[in-house]
Residue frames as qw, qx, qy, qz and C-alpha x, y, z in Angstrom:
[[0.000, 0.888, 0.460, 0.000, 0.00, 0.00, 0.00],
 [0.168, -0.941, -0.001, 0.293, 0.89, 3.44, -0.49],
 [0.729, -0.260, 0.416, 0.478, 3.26, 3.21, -3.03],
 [0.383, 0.749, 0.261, 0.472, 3.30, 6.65, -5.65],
 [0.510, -0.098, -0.225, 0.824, 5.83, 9.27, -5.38],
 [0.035, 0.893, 0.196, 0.404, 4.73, 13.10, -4.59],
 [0.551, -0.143, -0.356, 0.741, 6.90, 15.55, -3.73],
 [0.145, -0.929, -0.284, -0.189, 6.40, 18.89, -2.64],
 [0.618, 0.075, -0.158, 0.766, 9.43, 21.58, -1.83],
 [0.014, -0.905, -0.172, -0.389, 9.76, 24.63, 0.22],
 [0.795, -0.046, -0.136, 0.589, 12.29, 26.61, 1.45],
 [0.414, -0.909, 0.007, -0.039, 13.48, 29.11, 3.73],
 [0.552, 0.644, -0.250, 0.467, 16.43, 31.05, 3.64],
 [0.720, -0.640, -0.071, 0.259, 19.19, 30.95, 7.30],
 [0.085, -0.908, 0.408, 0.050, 22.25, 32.82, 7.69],
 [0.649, -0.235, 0.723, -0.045, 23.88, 29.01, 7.94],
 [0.194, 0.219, 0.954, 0.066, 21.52, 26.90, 5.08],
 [0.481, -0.113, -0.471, -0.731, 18.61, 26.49, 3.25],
 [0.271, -0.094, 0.927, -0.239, 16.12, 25.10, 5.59],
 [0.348, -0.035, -0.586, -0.731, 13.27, 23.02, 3.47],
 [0.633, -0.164, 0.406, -0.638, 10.40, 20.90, 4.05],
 [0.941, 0.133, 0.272, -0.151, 11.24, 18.56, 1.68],
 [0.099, 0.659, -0.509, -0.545, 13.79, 17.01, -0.32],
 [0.774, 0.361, -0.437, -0.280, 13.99, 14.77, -3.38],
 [0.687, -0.279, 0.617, -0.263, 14.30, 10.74, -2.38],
 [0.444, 0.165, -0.814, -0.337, 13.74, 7.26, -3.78],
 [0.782, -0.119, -0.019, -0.611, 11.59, 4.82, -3.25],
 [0.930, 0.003, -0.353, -0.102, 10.98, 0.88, -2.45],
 [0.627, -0.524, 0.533, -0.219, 13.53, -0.71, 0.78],
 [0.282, 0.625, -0.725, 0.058, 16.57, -3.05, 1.01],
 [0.258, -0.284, 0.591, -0.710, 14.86, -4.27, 3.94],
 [0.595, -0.189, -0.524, -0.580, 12.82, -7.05, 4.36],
 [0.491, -0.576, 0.344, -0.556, 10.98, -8.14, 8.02],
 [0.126, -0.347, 0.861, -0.350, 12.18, -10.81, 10.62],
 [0.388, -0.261, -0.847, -0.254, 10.27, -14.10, 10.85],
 [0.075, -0.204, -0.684, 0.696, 9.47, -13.08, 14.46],
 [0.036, -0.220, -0.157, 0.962, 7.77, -10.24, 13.38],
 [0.284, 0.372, 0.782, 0.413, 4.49, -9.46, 12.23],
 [0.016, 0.047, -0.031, 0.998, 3.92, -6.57, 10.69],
 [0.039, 0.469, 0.670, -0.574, 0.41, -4.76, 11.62],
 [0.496, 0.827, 0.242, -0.107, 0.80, -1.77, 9.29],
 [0.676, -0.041, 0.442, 0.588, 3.00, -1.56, 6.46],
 [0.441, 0.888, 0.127, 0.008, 3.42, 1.72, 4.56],
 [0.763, -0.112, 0.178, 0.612, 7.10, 1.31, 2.81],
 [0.204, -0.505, 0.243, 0.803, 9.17, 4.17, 1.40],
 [0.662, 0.652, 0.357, 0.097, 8.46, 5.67, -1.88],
 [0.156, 0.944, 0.122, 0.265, 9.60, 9.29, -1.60],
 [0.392, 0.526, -0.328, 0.679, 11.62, 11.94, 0.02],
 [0.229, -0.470, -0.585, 0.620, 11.83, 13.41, 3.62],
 [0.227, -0.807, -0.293, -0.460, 9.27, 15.89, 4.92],
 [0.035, 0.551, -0.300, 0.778, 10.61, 18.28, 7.83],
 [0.668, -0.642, -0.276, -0.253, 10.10, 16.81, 10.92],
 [0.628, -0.003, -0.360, 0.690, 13.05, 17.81, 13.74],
 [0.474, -0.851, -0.227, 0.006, 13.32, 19.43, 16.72],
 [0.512, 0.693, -0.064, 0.503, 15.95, 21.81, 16.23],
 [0.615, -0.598, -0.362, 0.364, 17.81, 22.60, 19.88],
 [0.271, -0.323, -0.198, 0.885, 19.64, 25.83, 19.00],
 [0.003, -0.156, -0.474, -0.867, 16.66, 26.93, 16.87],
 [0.175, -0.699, -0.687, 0.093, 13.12, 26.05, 18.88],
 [0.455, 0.231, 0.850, -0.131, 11.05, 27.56, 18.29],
 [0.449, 0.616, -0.112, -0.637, 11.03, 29.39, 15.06],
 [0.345, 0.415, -0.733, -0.415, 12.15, 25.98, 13.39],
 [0.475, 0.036, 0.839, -0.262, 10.44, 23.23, 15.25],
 [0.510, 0.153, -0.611, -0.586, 8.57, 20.90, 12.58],
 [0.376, -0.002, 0.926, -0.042, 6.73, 17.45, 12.48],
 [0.598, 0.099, -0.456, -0.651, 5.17, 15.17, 10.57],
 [0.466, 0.003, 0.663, -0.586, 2.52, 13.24, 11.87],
 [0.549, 0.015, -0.530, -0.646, 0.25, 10.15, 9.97],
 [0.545, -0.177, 0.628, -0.526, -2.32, 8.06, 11.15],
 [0.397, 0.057, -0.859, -0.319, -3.70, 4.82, 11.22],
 [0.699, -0.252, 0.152, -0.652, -6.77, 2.61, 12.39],
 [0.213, -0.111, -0.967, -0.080, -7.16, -1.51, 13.20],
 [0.466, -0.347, -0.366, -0.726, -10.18, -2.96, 12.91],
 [0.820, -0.319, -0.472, -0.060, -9.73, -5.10, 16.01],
 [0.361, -0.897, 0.247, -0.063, -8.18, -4.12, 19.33],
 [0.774, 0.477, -0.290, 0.299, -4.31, -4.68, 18.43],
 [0.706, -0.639, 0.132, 0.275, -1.40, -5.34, 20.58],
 [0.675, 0.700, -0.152, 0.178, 2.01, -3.77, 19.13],
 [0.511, -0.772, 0.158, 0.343, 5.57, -3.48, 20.61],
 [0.489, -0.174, 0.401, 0.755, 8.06, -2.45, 17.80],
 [0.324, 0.882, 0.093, -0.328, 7.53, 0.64, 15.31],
 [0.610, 0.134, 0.437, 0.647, 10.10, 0.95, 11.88],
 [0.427, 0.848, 0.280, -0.142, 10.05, 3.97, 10.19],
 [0.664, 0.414, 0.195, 0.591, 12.16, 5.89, 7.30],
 [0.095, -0.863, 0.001, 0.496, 14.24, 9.07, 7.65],
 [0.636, 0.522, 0.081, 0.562, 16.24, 11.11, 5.52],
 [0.581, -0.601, -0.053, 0.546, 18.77, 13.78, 5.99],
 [0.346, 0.770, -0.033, 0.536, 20.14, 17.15, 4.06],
 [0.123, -0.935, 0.081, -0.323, 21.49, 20.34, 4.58],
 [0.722, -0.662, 0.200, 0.012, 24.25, 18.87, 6.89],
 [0.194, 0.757, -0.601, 0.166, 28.20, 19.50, 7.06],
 [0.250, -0.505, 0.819, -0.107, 28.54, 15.86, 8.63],
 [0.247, -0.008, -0.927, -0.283, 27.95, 12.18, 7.51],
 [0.665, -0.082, -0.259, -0.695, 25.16, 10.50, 7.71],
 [0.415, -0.746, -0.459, -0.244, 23.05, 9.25, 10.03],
 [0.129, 0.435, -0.513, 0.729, 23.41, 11.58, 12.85],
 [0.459, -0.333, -0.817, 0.107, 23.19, 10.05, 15.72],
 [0.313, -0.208, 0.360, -0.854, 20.93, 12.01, 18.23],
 [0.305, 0.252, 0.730, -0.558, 17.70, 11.48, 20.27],
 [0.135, -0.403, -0.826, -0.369, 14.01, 10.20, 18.94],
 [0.355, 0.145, 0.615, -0.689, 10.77, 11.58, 19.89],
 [0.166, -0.295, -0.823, -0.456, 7.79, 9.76, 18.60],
 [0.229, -0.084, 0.135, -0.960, 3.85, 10.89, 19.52],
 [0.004, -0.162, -0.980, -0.118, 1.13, 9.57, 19.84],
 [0.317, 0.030, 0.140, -0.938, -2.24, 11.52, 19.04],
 [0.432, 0.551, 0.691, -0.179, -6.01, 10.79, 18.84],
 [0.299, 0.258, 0.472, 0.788, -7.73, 12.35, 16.07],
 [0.014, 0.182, 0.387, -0.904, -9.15, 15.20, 16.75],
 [0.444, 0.399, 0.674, -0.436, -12.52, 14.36, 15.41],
 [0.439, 0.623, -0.192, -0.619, -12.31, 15.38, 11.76],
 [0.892, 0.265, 0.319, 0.178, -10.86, 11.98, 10.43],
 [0.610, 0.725, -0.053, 0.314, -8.10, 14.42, 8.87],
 [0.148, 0.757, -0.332, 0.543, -5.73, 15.58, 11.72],
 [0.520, -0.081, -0.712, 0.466, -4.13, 14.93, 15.05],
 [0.245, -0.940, -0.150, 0.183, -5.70, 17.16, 18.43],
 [0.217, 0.629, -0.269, 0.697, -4.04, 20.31, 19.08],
 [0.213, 0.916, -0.333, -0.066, -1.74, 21.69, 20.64],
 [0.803, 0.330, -0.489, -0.082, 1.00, 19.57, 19.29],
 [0.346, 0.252, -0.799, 0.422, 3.21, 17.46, 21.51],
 [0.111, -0.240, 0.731, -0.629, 1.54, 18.19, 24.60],
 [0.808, 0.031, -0.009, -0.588, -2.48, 16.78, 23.50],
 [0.700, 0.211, -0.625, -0.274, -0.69, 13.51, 22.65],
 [0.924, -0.377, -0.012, -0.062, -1.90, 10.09, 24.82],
 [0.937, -0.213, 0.092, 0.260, 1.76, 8.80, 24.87],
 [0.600, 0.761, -0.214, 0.121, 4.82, 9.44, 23.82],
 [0.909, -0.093, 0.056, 0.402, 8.64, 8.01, 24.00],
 [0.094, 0.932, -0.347, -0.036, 11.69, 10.36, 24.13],
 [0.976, -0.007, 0.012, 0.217, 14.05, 7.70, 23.02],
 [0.389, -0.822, 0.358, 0.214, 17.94, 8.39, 23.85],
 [0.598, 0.560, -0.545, -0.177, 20.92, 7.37, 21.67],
 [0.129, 0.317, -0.940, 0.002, 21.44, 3.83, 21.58],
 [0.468, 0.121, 0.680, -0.551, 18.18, 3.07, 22.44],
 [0.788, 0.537, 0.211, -0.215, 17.14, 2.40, 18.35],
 [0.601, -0.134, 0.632, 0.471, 18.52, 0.93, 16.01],
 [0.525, 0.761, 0.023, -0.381, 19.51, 2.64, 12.07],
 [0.229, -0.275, 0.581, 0.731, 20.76, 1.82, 8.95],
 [0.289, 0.408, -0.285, -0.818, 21.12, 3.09, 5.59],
 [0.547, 0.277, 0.783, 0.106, 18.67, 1.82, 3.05],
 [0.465, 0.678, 0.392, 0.413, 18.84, 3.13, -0.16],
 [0.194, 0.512, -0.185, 0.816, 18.93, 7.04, -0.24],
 [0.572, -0.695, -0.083, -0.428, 17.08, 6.86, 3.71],
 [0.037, 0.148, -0.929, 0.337, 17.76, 4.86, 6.91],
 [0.706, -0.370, -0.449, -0.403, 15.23, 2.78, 8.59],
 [0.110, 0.469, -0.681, 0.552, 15.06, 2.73, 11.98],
 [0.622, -0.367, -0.653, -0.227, 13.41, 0.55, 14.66],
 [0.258, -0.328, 0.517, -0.747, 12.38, 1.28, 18.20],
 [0.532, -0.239, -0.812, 0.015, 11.03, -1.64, 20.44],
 [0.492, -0.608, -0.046, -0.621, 8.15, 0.05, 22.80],
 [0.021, 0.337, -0.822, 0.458, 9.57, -0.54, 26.66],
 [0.230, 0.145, 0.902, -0.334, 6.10, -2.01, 26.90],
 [0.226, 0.159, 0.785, 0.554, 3.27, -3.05, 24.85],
 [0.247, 0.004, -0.186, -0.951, 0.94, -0.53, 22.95],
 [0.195, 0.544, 0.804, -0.139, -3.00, -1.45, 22.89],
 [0.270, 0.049, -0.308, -0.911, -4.78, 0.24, 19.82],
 [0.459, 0.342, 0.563, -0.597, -8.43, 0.25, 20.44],
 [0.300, 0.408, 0.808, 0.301, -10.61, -1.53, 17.55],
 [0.194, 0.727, 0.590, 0.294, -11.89, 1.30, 15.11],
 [0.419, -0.763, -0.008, 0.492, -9.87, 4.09, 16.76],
 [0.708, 0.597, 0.030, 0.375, -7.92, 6.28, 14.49],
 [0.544, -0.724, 0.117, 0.408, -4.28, 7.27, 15.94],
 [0.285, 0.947, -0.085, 0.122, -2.00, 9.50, 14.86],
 [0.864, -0.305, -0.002, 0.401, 1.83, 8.87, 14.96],
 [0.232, 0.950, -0.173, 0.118, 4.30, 11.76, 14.88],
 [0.841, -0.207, 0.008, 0.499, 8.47, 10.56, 14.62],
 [0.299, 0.906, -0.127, 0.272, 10.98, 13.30, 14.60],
 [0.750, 0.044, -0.216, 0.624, 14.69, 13.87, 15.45],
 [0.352, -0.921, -0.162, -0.039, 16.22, 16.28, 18.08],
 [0.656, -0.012, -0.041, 0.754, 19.69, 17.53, 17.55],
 [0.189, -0.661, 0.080, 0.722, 21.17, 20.98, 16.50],
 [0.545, 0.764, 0.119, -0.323, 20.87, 22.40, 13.23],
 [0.463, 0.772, -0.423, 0.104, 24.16, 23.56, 12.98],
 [0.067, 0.440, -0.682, -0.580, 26.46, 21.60, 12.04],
 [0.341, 0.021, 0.940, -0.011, 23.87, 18.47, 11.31],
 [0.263, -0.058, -0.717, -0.643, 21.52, 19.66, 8.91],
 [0.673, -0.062, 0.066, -0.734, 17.67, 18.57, 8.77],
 [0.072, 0.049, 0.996, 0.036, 16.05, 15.30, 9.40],
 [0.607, 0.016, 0.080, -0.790, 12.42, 14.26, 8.13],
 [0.670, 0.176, 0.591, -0.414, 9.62, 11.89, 8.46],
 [0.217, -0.042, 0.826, 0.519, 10.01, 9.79, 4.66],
 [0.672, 0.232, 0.016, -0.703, 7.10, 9.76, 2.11],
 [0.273, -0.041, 0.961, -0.026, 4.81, 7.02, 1.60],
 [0.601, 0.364, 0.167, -0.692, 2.06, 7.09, -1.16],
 [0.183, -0.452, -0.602, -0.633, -0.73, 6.21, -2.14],
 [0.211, -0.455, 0.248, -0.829, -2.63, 7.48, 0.55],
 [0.467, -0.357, -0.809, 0.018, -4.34, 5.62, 3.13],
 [0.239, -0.729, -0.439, 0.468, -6.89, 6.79, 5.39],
 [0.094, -0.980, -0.002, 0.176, -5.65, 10.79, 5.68],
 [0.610, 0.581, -0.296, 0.449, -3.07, 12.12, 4.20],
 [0.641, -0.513, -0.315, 0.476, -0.35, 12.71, 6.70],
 [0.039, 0.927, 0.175, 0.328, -0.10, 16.23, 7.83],
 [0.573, 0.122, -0.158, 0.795, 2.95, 18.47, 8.92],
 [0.416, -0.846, -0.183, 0.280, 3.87, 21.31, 11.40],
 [0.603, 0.180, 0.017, 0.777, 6.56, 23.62, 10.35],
 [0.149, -0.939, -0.143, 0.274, 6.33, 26.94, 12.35],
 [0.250, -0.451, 0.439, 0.736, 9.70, 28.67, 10.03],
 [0.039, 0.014, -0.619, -0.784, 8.04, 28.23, 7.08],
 [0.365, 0.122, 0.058, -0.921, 4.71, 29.27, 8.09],
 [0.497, -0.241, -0.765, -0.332, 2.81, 25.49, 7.82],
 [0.542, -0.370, 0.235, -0.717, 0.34, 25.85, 10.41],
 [0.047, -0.032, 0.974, -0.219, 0.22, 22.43, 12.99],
 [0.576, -0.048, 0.756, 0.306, -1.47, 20.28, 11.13],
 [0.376, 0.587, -0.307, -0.647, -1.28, 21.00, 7.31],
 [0.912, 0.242, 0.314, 0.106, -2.60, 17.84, 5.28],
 [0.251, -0.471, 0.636, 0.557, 0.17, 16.89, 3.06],
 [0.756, 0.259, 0.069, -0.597, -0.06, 15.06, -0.24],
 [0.655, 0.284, -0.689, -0.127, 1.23, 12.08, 0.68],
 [0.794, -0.547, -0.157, -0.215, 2.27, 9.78, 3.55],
 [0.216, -0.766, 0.598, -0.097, 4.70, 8.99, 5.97],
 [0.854, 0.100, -0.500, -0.103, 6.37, 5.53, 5.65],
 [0.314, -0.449, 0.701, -0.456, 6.31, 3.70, 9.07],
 [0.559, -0.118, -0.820, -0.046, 5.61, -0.32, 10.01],
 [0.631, -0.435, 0.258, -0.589, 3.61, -0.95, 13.18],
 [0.368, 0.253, -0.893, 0.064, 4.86, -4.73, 14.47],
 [0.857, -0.352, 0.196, -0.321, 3.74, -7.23, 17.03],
 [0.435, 0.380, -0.816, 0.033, 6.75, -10.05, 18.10],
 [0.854, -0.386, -0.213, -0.276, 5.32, -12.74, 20.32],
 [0.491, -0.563, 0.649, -0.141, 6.94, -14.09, 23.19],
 [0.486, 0.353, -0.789, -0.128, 8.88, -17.22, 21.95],
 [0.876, -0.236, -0.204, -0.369, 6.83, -20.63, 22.70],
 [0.465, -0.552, 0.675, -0.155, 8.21, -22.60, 25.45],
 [0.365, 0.328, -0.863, -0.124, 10.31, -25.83, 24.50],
 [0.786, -0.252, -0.555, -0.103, 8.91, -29.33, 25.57],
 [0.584, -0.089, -0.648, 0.481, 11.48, -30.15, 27.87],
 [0.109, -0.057, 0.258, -0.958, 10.51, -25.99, 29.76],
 [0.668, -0.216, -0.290, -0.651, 6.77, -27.70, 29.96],
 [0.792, -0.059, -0.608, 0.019, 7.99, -30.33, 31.80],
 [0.394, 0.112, -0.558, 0.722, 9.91, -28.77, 34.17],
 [0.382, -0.225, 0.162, -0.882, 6.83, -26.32, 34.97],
 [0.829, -0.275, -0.390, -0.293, 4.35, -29.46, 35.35],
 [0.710, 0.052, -0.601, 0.364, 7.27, -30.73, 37.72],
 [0.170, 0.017, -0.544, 0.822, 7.50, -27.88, 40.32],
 [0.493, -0.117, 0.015, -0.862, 3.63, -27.94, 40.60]]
């Protein structure tokens, strides 16, 4: 699903850089999921990044995010998340390694947007530290994975918003953003950028490309049945 490119560029002029909301990408993943794993929702790369970073010597005339959402029809149990970044604008290699925050929003009743006001309306959310996800490169992105310190419950018929963004410094590291993922599903996914005058939340016209997982606990061996029948 979700698999047509659209891009969309804009761009704002720094004393430093150009900072944008998008840049030009590629599409389709190197990447293919663990037996453990099953995936929940699957929307793979297509496209480029979309501005989504939390800029520490810039807040808050550059803060950004992009934010997309999804629904199950049954009440779902998840603990791992995958999604795609991308990187510009930046005087050092790739991937820089900094802190995660990810979000977690209801929708705010339109079927098109997360609640307001951003960060703080959202049910959950994870400020993940370095070393705490795993990245690598995949194609012209990275993919990265983050294993929830405990497991998620999405309500059956519920539509949630997910918002993933990076938290460094501008300078020297450049921009990080939330990949695109189209065709569309559900809502497009919709973007914050307070420097370049997108108003939190601005449908896009595409998606973000993130995986939602579930890994079961591994099934106890015969002989680890026996032993439990034995001390009972």
């Amino acid at each position: 699903m979700k698999l047509v490119l659209c891009l969309l560029v804009l761009a704002v002029s720094l004393s430093m850089a150009s900072v944008t909301a998008d840049v030009e990408g590629t599409s389709e993943t190197t990447w293919s999921s663990g037996d453990a794993e099953v995936i929940l929702w699957e929307q793979p790369q297509t496209g480029g990044a979309q501005g989504s970073q939390y800029f520490t010597d810039m807040y808050p005339d550059y803060d950004a995010g992009v934010a997309d959402d999804f629904m199950f029809p049954t009440s779902t149990n998840c603990n791992r998340i995958k999604w795609w970044g991308g990187y510009w604008n930046s005087s050092e290699p790739f991937p820089i390694v900094a802190p995660v925050e990810i979000y977690l929003y209801l929708d705010d009743g339109t079927g098109t947007s997360p609640t307001l006001p951003q960060h703080s309306s959202a049910i959950q959310s994870w400020m993940i530290p370095v070393g705490d996800y795993d990245e690598v490169a995949d194609l012209d992105n990275f993919l990265c994975t983050y294993d929830f310190p405990a497991i998620v419950v999405f309500d059956a018929n519920v539509t949630y918003w997910v918002e993933i963004r990076k938290a460094y410094a501008f300078d020297p590291y450049g921009q990080y953003g939330f990949v695109e993922s189209a065709p569309g599903f559900l809502a497009p996914c919709v973007q914050g950028f307070d420097g370049l005058g997108i108003d939190w939340w601005t449908a896009r016209d595409t998606d973000a490309a993130f995986e939602l997982i579930y890994i079961p606990p591994p099934a106890l061996e015969r002989s680890t049945w026996a032993e439990i029948k034995t001390i009972f």
